[in-house]
VEXLO-6083 format. One record per residue (C-alpha): z, y, x. Coordinates in pm, whole numbers, plus 50000, padded with zeros to 5 digits. Layout:
BEGIN
ZYX;...
//
This chain:
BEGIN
243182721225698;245842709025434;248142739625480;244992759825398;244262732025071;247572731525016;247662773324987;244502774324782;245362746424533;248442768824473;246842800324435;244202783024178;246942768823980;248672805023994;245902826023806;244762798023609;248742797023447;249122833623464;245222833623274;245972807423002;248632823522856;247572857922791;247542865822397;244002866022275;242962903022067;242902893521689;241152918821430;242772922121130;240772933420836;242782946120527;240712949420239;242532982220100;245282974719908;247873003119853;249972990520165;246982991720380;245953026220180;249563035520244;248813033720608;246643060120692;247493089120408;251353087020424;250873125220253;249993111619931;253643096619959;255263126219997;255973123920360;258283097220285;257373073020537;256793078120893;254673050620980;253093023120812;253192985220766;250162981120983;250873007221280;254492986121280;253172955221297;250402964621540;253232979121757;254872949721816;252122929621807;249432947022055;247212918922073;246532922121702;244372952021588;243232960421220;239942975521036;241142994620716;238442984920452;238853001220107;237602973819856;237492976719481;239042956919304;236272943619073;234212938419427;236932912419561;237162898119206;232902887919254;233652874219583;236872854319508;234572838519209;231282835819424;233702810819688;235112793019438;232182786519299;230852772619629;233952754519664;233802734219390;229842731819402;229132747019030;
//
């Protein structure tokens, strides 16, 4: 009976290390700046570049995805005001 105890405790502890380490998936979301814009329409550049920040960093990062969100600039400008505006309770 302890051999067998003994065996499972070990096992548990096994998957439970080899579980609580794994990298959890994080979602980027780049609002559309001209890197991020860069990205996906490397034509516009002339075919200078081959890949983009975001493909290289999601490369060596493959836990880490992205959503490529074109904002306008006057839209992020409302937001940014609307927080601080809740920030400092005005």
């Amino acid at each position: 009976m302890k051999k067998w105890l003994a065996g499972f405790f070990i096992a548990v502890t096994v998957i439970v290390a080899a579980t609580a380490f794994a990298p959890r998936k994080i979602t980027w979301v780049a609002i559309g700046d001209s890197i991020t814009y860069l990205n996906e329409h490397q034509n516009e550049t002339g075919n200078r570049i081959t890949k983009g920040y975001m493909t290289r960093v999601t490369e060596k990062l493959p836990h880490v995805q992205y959503i490529n969100k074109r904002v306008e600039i006057e839209a992020v400008a409302v937001v940014f005001q609307l927080c601080s505006r809740l920030l400092n309770h005005q």
